[in-house]
PDB file of N, CA, C and O in Angstrom, chain B, residues numbered from 101:
ATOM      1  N   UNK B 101      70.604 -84.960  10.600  1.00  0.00           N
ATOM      2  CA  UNK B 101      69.633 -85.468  11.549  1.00  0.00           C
ATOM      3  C   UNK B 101      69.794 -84.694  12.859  1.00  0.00           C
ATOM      4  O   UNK B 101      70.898 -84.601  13.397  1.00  0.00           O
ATOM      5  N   UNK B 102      68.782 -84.186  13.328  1.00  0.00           N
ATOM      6  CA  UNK B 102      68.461 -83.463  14.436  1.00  0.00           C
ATOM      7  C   UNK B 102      68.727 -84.610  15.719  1.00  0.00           C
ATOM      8  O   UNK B 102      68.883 -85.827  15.627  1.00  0.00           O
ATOM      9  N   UNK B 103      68.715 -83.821  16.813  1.00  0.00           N
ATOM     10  CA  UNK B 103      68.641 -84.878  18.257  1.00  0.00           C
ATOM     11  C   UNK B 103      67.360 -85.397  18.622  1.00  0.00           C
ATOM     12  O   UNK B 103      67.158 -86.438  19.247  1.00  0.00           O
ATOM     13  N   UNK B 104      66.592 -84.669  18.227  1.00  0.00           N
ATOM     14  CA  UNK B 104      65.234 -84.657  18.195  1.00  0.00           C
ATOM     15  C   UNK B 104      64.254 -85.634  17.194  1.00  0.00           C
ATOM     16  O   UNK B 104      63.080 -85.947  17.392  1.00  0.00           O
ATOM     17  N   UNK B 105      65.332 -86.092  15.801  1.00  0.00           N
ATOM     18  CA  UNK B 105      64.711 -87.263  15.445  1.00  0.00           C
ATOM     19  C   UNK B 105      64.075 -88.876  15.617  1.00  0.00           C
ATOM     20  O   UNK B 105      63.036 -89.478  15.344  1.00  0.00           O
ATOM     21  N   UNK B 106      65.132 -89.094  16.122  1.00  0.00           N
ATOM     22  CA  UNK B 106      65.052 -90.300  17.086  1.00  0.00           C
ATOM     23  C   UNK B 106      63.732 -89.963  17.976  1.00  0.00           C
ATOM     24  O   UNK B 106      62.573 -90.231  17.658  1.00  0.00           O
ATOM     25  N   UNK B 107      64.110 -89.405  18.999  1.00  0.00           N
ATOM     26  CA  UNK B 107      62.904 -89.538  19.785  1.00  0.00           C
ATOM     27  C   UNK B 107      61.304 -89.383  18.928  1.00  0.00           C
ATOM     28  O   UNK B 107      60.286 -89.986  19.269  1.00  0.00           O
ATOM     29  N   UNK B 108      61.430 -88.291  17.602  1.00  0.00           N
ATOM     30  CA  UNK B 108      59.977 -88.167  17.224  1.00  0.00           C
ATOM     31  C   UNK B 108      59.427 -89.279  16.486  1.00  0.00           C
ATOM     32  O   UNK B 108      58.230 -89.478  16.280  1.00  0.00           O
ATOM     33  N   UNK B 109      60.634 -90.159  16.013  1.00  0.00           N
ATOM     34  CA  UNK B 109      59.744 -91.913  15.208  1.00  0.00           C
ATOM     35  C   UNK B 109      59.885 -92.511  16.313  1.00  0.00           C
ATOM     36  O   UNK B 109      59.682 -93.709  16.117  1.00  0.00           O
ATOM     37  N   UNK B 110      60.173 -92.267  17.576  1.00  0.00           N
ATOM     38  CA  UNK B 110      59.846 -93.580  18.799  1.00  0.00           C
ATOM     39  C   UNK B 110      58.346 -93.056  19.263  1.00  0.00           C
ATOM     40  O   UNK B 110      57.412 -93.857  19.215  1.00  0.00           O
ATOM     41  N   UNK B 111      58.162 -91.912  19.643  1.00  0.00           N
ATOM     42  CA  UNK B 111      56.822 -91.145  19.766  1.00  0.00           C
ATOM     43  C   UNK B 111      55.860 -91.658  18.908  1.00  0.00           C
ATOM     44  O   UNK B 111      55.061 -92.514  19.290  1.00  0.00           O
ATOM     45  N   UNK B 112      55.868 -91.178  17.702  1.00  0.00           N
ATOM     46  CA  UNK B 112      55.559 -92.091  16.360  1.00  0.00           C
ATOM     47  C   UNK B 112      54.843 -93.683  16.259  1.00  0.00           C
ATOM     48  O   UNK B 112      53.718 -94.089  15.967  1.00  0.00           O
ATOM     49  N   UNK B 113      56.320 -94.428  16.723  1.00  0.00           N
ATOM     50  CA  UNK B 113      55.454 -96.110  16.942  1.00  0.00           C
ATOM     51  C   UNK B 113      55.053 -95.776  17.830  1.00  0.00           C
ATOM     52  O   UNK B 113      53.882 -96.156  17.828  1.00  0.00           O
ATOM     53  N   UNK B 114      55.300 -95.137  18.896  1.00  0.00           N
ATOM     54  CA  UNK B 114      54.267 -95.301  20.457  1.00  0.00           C
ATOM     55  C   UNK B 114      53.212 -95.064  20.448  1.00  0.00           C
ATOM     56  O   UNK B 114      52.284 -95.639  21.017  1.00  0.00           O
ATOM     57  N   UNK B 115      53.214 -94.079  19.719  1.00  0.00           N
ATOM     58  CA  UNK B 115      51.365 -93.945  19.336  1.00  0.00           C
ATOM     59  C   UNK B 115      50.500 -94.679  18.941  1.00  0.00           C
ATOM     60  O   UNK B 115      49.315 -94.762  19.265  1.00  0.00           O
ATOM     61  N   UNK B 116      51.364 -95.477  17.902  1.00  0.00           N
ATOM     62  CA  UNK B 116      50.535 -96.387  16.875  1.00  0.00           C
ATOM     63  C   UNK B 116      50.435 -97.570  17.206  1.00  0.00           C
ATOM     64  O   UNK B 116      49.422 -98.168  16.843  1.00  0.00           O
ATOM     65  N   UNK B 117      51.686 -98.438  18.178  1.00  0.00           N
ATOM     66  CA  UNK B 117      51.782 -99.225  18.871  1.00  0.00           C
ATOM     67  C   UNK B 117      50.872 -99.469  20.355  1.00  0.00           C
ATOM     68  O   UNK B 117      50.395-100.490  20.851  1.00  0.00           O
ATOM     69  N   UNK B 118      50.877 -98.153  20.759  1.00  0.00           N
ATOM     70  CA  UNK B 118      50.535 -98.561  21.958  1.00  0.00           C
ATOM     71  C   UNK B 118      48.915 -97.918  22.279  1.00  0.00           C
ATOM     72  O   UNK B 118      48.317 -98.316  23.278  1.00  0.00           O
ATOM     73  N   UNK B 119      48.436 -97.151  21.575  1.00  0.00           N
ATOM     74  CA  UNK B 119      47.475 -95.853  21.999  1.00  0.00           C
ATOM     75  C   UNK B 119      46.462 -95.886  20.646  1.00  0.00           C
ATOM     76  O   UNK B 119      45.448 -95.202  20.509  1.00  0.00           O
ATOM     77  N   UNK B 120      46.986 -96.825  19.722  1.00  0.00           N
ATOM     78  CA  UNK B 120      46.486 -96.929  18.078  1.00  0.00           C
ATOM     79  C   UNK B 120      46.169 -95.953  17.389  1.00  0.00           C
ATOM     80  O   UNK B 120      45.293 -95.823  16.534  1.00  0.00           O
ATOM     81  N   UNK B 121      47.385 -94.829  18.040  1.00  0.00           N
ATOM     82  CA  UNK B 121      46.785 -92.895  16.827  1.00  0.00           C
ATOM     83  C   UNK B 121      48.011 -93.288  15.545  1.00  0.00           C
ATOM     84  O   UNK B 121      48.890 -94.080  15.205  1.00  0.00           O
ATOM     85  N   UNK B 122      47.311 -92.126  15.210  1.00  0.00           N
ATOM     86  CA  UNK B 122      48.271 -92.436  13.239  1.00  0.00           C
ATOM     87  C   UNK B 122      48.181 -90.638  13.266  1.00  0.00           C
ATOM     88  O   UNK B 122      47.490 -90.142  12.376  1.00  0.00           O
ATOM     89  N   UNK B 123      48.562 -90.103  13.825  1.00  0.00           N
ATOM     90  CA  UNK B 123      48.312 -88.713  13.376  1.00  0.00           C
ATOM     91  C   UNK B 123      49.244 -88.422  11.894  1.00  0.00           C
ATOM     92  O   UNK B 123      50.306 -88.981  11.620  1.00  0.00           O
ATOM     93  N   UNK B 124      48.510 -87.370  11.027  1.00  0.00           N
ATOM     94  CA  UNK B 124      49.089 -87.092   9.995  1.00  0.00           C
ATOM     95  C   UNK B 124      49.930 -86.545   9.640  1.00  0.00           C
ATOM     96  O   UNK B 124      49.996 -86.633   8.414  1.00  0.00           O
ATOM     97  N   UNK B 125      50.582 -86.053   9.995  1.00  0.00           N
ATOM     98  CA  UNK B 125      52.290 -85.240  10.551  1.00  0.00           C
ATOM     99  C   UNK B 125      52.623 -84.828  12.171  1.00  0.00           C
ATOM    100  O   UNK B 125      51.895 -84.294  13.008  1.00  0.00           O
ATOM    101  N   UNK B 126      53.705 -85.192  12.238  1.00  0.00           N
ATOM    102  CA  UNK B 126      54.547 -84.472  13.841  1.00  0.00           C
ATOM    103  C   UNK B 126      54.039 -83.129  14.202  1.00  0.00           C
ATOM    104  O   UNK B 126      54.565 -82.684  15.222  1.00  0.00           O
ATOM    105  N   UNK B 127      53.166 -82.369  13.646  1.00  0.00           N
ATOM    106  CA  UNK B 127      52.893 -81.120  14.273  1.00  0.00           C
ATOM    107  C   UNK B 127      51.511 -81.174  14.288  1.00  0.00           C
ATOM    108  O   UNK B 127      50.929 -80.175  14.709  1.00  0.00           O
ATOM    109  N   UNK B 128      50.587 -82.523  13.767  1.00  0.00           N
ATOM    110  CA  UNK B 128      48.869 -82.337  14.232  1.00  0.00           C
ATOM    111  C   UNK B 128      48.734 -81.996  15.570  1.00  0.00           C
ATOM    112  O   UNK B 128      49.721 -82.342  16.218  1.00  0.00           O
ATOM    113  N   UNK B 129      47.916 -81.471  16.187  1.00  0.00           N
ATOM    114  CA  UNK B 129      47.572 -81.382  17.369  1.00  0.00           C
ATOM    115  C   UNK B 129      46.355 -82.468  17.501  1.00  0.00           C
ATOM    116  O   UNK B 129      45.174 -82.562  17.165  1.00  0.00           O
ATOM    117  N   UNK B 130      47.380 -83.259  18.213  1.00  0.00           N
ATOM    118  CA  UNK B 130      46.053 -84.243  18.918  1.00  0.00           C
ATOM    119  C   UNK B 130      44.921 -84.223  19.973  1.00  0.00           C
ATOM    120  O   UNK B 130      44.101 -85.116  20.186  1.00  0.00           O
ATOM    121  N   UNK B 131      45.023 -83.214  20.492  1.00  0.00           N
ATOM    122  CA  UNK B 131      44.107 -82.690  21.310  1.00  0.00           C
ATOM    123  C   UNK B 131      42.957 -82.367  20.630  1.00  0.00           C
ATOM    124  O   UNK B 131      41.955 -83.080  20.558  1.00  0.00           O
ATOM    125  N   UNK B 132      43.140 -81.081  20.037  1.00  0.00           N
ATOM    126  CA  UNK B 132      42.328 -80.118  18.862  1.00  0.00           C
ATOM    127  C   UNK B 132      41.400 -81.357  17.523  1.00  0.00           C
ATOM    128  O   UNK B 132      40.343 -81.352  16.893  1.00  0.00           O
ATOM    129  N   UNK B 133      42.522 -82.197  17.662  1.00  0.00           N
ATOM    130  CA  UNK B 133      42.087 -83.291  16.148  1.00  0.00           C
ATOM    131  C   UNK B 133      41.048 -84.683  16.794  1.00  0.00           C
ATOM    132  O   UNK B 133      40.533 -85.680  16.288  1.00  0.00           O
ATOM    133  N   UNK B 134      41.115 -83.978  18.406  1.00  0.00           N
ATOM    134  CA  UNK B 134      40.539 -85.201  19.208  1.00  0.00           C
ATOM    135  C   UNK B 134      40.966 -86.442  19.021  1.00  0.00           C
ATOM    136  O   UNK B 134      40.119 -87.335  18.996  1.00  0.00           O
ATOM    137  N   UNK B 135      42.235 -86.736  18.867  1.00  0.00           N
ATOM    138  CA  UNK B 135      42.701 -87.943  18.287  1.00  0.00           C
ATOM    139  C   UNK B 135      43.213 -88.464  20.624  1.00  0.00           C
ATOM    140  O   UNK B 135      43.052 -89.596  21.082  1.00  0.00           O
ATOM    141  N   UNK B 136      43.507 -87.802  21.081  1.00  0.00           N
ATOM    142  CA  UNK B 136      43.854 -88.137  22.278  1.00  0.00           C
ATOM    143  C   UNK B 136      42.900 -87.320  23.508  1.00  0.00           C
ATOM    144  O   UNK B 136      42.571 -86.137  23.594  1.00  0.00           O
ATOM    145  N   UNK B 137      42.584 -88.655  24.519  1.00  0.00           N
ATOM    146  CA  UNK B 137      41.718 -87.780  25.276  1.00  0.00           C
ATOM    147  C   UNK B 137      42.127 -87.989  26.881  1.00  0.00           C
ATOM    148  O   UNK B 137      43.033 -88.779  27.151  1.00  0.00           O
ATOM    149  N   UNK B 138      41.543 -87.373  27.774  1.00  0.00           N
ATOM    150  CA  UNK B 138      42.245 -87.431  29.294  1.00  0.00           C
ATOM    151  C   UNK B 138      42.753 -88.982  29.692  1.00  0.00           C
ATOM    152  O   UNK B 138      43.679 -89.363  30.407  1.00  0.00           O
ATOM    153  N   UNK B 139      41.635 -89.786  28.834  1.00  0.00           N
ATOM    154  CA  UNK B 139      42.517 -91.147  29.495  1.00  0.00           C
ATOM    155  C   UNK B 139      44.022 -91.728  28.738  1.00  0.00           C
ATOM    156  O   UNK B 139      44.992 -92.366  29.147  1.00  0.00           O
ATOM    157  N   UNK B 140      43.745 -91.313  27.837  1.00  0.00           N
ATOM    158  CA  UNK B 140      44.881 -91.433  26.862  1.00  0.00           C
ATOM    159  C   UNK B 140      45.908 -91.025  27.462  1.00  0.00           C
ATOM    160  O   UNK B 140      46.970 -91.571  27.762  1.00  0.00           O
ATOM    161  N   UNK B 141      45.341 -89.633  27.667  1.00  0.00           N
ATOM    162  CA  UNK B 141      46.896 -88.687  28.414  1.00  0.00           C
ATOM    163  C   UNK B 141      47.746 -89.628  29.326  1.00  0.00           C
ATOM    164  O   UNK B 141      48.913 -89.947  29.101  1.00  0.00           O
ATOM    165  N   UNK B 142      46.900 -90.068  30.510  1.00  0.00           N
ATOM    166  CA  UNK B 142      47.408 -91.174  31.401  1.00  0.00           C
ATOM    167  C   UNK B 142      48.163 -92.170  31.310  1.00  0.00           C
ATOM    168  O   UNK B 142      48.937 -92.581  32.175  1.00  0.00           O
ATOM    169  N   UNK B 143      47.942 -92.672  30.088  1.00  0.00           N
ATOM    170  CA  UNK B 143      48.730 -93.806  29.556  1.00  0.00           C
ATOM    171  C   UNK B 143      49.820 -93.233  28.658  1.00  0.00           C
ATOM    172  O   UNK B 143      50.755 -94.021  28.516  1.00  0.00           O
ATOM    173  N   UNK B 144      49.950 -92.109  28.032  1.00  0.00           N
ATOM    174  CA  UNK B 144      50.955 -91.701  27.556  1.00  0.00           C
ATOM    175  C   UNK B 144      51.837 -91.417  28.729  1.00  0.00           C
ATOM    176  O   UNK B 144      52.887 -91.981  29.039  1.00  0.00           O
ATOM    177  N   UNK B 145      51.359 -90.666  29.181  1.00  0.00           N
ATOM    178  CA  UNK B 145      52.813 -90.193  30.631  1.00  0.00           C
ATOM    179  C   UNK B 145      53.284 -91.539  31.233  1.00  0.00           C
ATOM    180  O   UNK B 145      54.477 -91.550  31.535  1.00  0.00           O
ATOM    181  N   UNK B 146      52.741 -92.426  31.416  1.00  0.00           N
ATOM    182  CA  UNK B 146      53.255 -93.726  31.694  1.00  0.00           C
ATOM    183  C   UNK B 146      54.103 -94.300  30.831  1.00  0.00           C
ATOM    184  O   UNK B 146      55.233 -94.624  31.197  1.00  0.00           O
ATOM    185  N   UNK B 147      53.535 -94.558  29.199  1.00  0.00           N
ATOM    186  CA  UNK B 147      54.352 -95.200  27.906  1.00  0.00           C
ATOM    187  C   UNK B 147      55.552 -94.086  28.136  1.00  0.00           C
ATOM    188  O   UNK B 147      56.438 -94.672  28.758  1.00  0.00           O
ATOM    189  N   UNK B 148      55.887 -92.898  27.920  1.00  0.00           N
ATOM    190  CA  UNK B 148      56.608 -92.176  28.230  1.00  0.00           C
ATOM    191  C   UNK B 148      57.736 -91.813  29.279  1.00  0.00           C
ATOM    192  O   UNK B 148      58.874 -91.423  29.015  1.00  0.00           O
ATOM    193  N   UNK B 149      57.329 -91.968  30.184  1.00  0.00           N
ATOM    194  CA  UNK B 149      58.274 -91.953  31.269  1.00  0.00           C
ATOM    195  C   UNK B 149      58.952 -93.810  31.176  1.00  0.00           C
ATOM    196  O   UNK B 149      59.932 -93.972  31.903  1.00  0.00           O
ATOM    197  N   UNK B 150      58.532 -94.994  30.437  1.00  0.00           N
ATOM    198  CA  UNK B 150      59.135 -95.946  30.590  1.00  0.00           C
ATOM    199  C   UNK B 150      59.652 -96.349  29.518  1.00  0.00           C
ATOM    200  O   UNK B 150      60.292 -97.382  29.712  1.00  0.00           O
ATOM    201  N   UNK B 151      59.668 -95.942  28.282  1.00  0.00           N
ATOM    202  CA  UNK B 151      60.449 -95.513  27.460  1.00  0.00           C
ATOM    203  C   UNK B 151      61.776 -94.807  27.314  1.00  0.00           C
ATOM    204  O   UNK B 151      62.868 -95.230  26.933  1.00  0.00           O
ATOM    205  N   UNK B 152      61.335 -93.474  27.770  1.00  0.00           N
ATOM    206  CA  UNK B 152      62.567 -92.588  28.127  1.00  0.00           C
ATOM    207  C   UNK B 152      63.239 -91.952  29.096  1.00  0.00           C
ATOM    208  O   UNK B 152      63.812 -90.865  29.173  1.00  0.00           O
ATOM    209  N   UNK B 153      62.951 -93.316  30.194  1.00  0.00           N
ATOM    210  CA  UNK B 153      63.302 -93.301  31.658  1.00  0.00           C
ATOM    211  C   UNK B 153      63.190 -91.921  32.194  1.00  0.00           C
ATOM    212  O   UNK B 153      64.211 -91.458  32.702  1.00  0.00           O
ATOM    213  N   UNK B 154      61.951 -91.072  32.161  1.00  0.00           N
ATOM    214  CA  UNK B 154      61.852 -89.667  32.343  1.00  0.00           C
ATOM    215  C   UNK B 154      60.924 -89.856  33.888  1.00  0.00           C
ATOM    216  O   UNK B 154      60.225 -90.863  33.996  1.00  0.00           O
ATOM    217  N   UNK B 155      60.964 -88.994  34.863  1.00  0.00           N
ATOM    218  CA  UNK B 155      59.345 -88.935  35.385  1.00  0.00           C
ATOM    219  C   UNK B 155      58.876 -87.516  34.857  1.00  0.00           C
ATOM    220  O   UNK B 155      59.474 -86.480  34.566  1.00  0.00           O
ATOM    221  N   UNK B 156      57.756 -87.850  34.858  1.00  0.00           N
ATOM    222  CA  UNK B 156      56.538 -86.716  34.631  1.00  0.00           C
ATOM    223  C   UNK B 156      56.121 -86.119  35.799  1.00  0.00           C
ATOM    224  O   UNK B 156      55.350 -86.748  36.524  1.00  0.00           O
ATOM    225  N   UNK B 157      56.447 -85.154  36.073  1.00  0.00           N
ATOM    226  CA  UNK B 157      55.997 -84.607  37.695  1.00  0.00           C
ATOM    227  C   UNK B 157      54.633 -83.455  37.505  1.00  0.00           C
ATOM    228  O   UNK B 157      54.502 -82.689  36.551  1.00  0.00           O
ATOM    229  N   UNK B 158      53.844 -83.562  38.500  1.00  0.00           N
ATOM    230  CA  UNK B 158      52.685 -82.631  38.287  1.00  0.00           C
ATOM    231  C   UNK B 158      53.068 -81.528  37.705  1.00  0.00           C
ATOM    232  O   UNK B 158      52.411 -81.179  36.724  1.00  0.00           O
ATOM    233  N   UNK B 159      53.961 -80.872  38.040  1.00  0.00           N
ATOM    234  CA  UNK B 159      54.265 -79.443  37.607  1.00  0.00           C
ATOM    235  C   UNK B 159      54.504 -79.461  35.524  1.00  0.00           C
ATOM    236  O   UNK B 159      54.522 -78.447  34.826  1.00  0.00           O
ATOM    237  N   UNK B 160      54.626 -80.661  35.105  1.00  0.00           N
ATOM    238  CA  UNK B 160      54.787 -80.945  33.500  1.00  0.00           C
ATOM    239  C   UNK B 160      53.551 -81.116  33.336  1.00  0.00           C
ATOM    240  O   UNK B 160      53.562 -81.812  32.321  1.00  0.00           O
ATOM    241  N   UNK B 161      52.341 -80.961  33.645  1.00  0.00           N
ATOM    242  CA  UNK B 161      51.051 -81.438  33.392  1.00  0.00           C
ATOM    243  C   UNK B 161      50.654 -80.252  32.401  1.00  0.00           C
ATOM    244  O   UNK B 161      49.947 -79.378  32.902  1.00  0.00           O
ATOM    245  N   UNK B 162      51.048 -80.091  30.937  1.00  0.00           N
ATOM    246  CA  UNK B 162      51.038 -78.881  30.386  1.00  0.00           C
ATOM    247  C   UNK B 162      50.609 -79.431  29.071  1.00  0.00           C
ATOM    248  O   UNK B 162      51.317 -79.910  28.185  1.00  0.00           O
ATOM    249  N   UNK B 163      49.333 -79.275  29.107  1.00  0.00           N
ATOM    250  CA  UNK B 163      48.566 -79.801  27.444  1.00  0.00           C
ATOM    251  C   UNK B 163      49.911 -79.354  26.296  1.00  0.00           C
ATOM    252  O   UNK B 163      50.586 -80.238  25.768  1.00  0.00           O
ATOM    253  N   UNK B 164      50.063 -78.431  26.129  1.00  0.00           N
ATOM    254  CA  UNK B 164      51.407 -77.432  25.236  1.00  0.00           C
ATOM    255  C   UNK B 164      52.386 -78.551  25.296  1.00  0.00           C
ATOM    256  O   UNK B 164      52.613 -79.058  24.197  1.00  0.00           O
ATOM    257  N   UNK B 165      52.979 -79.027  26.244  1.00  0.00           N
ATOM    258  CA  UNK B 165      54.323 -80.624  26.155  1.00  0.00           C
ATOM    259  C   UNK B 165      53.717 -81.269  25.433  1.00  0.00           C
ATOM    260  O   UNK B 165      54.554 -82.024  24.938  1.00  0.00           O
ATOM    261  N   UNK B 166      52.189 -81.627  24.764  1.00  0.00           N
ATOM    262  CA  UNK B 166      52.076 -82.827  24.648  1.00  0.00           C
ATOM    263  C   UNK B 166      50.814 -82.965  23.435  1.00  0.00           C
ATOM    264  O   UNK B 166      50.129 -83.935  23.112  1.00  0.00           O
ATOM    265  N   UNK B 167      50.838 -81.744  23.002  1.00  0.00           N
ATOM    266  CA  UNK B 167      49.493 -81.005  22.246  1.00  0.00           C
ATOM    267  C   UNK B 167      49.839 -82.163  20.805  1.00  0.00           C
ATOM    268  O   UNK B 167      48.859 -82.633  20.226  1.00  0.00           O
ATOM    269  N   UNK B 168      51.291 -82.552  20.314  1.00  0.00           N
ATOM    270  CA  UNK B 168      52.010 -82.950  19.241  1.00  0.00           C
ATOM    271  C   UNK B 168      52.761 -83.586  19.370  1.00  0.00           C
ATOM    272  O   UNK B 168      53.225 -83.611  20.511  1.00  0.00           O
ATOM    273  N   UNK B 169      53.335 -84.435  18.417  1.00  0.00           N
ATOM    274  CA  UNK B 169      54.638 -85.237  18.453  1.00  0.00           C
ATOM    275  C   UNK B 169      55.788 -84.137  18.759  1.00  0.00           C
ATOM    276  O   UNK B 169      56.429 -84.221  19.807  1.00  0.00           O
ATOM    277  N   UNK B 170      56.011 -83.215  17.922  1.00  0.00           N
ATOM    278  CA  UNK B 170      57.024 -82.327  17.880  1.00  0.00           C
ATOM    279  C   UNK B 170      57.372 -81.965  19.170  1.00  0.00           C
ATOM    280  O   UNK B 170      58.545 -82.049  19.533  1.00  0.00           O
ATOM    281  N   UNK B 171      56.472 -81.563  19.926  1.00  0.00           N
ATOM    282  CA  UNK B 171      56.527 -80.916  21.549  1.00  0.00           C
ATOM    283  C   UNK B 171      57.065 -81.628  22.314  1.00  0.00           C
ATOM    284  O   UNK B 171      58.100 -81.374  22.928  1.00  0.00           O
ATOM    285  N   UNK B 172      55.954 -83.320  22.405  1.00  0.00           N
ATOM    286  CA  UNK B 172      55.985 -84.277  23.116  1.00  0.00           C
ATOM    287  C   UNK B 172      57.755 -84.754  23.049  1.00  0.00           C
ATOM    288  O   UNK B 172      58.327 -85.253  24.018  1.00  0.00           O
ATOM    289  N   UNK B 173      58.480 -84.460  21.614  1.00  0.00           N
ATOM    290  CA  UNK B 173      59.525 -84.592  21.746  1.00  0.00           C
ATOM    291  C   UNK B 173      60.901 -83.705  22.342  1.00  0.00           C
ATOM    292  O   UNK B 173      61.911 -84.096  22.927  1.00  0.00           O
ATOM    293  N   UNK B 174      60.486 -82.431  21.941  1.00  0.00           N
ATOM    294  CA  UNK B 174      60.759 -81.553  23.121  1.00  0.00           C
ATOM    295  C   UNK B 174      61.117 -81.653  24.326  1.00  0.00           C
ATOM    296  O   UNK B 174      62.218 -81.450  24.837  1.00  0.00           O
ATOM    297  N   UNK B 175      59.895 -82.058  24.885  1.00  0.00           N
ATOM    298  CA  UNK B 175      59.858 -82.440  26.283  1.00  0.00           C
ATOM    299  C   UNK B 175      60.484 -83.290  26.337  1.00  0.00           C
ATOM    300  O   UNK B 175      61.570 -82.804  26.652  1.00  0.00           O
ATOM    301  N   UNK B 176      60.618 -84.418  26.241  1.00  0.00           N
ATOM    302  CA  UNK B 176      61.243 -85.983  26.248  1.00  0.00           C
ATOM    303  C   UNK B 176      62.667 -85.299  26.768  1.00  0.00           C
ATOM    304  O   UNK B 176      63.137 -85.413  27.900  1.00  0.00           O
ATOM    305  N   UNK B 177      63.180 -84.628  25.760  1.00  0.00           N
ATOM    306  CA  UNK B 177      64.290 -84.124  25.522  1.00  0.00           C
ATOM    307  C   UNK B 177      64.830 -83.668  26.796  1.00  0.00           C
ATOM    308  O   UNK B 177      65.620 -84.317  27.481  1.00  0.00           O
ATOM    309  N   UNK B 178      64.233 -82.209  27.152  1.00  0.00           N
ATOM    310  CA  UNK B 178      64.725 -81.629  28.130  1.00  0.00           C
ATOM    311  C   UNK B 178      64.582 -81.930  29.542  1.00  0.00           C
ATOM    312  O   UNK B 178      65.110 -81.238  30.412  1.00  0.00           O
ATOM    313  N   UNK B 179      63.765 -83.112  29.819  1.00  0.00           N
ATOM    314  CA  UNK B 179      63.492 -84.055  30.854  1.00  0.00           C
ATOM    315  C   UNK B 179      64.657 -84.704  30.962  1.00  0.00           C
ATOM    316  O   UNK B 179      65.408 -84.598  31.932  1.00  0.00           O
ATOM    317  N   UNK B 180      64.906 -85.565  29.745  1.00  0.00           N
ATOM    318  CA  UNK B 180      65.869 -86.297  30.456  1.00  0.00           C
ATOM    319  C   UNK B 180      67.400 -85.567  30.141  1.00  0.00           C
ATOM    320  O   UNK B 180      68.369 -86.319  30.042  1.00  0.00           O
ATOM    321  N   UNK B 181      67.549 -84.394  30.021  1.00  0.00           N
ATOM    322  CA  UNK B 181      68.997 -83.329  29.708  1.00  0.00           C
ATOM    323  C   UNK B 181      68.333 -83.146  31.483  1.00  0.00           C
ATOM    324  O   UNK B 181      68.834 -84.093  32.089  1.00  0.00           O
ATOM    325  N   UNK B 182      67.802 -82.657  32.071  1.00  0.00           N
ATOM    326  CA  UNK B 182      67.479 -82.125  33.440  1.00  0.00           C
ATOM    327  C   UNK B 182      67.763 -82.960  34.664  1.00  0.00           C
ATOM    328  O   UNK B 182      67.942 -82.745  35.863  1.00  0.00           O
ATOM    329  N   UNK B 183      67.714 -84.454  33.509  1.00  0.00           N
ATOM    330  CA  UNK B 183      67.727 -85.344  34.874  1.00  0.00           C
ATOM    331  C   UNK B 183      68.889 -86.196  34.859  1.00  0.00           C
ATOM    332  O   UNK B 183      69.088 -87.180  35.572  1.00  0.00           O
ATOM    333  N   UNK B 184      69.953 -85.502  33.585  1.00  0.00           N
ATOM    334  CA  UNK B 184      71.485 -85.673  33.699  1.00  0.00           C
ATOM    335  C   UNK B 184      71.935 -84.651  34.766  1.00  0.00           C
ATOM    336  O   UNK B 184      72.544 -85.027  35.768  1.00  0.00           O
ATOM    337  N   UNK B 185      71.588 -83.186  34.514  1.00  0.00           N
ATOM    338  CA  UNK B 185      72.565 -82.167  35.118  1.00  0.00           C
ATOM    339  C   UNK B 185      72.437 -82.687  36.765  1.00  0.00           C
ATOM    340  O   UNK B 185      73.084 -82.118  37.644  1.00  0.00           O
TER     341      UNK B 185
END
């Protein structure tokens, strides 16, 4: 198990829980699949940052962090490794 698992089935229910997407694998692009749209975005960076006690600062405003589960977990990741050091 990767470090990266965990966070991609919490991503996972968050979606489905909170935003009602079901995407069909960790690497759909939800953007492209139109499954997520600008308002969505909004509420993800919110579900997100209070989840994984992260902030989202303008400068992360990067469709690419967030195009996928896979990414979105990525990011998660190195947010909160950044906001240990």
């Amino acid at each position: 198990m990767s470090e990266r698992d965990p966070v991609v089935a919490r991503i996972m229910v968050l979606l489905r829980d909170s935003l009602f997407l079901d995407p069909p694998n960790t690497n759909s692009d939800l953007v492209e699949g139109g499954m997520i749209d600008s308002a969505s975005f909004m509420e993800l960076f919110v579900i997100l940052e209070d989840e994984f006690g992260i902030r989202i600062e303008l400068g992360d405003l990067d469709l690419d962090h967030f195009c996928t589960i896979e990414r979105m977990a990525a990011f998660v990741i190195a947010k909160q490794n950044e906001e240990v050091d």
